[in-house]
RODO-2510 file (C-alpha; in nm, 4 decimals, decimal comma):
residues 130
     n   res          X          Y          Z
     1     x    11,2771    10,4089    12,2675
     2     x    11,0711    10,0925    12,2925
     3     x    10,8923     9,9899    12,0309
     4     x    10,5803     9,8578    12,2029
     5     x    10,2463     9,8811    12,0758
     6     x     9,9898     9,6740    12,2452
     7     x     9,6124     9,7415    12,1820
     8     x     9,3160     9,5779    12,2046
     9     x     9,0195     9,7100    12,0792
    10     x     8,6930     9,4535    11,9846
    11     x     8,3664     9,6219    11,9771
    12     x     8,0836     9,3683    11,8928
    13     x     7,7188     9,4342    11,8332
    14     x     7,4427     9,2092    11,6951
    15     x     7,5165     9,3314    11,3564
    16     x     7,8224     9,3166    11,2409
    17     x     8,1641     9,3797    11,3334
    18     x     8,4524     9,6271    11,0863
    19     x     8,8115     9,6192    11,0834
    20     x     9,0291     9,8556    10,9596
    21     x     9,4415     9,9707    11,0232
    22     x     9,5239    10,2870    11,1483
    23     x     9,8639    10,4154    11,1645
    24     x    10,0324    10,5276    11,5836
    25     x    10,2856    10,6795    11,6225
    26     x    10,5001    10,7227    11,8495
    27     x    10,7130    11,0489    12,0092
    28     x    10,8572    11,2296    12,2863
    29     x    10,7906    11,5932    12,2990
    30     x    10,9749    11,8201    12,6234
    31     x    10,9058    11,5607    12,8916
    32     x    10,6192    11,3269    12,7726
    33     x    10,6007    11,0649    12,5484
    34     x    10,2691    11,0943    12,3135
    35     x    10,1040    10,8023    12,1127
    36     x     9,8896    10,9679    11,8263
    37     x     9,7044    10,8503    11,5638
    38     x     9,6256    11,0955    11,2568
    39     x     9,3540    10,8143    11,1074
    40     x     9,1108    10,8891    11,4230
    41     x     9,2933    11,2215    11,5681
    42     x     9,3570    11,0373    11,8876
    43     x     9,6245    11,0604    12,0916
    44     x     9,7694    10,9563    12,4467
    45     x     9,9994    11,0929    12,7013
    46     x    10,2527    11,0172    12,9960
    47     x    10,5686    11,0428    13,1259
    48     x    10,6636    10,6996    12,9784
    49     x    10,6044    10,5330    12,6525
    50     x    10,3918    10,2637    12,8453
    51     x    10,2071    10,5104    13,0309
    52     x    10,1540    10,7197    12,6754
    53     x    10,0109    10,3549    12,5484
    54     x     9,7723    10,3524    12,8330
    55     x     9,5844    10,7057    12,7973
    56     x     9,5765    10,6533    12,4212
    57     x     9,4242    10,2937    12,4757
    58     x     9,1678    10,4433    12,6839
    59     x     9,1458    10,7704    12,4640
    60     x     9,0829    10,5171    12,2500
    61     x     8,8234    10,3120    12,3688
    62     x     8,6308    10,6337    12,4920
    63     x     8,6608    10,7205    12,1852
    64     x     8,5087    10,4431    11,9762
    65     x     8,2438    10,3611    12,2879
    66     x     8,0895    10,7462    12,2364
    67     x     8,0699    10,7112    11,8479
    68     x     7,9177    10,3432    11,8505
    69     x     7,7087    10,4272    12,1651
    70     x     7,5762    10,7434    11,9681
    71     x     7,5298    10,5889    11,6560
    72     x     7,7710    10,8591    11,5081
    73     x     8,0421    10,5714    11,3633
    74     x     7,9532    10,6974    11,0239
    75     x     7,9363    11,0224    11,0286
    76     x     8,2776    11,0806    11,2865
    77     x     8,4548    10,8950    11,0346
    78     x     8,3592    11,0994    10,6733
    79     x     8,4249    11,3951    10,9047
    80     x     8,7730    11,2516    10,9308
    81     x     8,8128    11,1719    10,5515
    82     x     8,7061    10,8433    10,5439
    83     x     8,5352    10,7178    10,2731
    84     x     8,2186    10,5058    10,3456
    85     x     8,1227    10,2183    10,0928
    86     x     7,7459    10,0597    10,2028
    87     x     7,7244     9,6486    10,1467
    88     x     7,4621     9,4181    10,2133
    89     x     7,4565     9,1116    10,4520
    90     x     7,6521     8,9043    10,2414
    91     x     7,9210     9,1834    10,1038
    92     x     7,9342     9,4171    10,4269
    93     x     8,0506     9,7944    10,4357
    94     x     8,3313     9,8663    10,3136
    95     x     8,5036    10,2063    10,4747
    96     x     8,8277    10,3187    10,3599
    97     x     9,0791    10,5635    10,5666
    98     x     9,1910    10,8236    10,4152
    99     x     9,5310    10,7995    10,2336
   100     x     9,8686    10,9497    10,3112
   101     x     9,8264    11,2142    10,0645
   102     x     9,5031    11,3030    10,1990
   103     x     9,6319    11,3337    10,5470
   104     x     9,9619    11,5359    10,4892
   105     x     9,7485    11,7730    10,2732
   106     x     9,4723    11,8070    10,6159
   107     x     9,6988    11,7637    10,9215
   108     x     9,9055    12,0174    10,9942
   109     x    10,0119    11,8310    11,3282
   110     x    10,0902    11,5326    11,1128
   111     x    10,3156    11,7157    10,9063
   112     x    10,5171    11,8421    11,2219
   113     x    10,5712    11,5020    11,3693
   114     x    10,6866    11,3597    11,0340
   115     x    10,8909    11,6521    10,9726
   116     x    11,0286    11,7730    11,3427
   117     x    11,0186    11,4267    11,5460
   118     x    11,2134    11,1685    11,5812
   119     x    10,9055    10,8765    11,6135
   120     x    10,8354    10,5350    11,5549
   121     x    10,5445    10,3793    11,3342
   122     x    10,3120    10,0588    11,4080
   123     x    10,0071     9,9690    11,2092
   124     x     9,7256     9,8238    11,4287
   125     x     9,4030     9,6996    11,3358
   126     x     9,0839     9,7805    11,4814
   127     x     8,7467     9,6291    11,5055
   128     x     8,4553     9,8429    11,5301
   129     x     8,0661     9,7452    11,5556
   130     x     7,8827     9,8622    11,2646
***
């Protein structure tokens, strides 16, 4: 299995911009690979692992346009477990994703692809428009 994860994900706005890491992985389950990740329960699909990157890049990028578009950035993300820390201009938000322990004890579907799946693991990190 290749271990090839490209994405590209920079949403600006006049205010300010956020980066964080989330954790993909990667799998093949019956006859599709699947690129998930457990920090933003988003996930992509396809008959190859390039084609699995693809739909979850655009999963992706659907998914962050709705929530910034919306205004719902916030409030998606404590739903997920994240934990929000407000700044000011000079110190900006800080937002934290929730750890390991937190997501093992709240993701069931985690827990089966660590535990059933053979998969690999890449760290990205992400830019979102705060």
């Amino acid at each position: 299995m290749k271990k090839k994860f490209d994405l590209e994900a920079d949403f600006v706005n006049a205010e300010s911009n956020l980066y964080v890491k989330i954790a993909m992985f990667s799998f093949k389950e019956k006859d599709n690979y699947i690129v998930y990740t457990p920090h933003l329960e988003v996930s992509g699909y396809g008959k190859t692992e390039d084609e699995a990157m693809n739909s979850f890049n655009l999963a992706l990028g659907e998914f962050l346009d709705y929530i910034t578009n919306k205004k719902t950035l916030h409030q998606v993300l404590k739903g997920l477990g994240w934990v929000l820390k407000k700044g000011s201009t000079k110190n900006p938000k800080k937002i934290i994703a929730p750890s390991w322990t937190e997501l093992l004890k709240s993701n069931d579907e985690l827990t089966k692809i660590l535990s059933n799946q053979e998969f690999s693991k890449k760290d990205r990190e992400l830019a979102f428009a705060v």
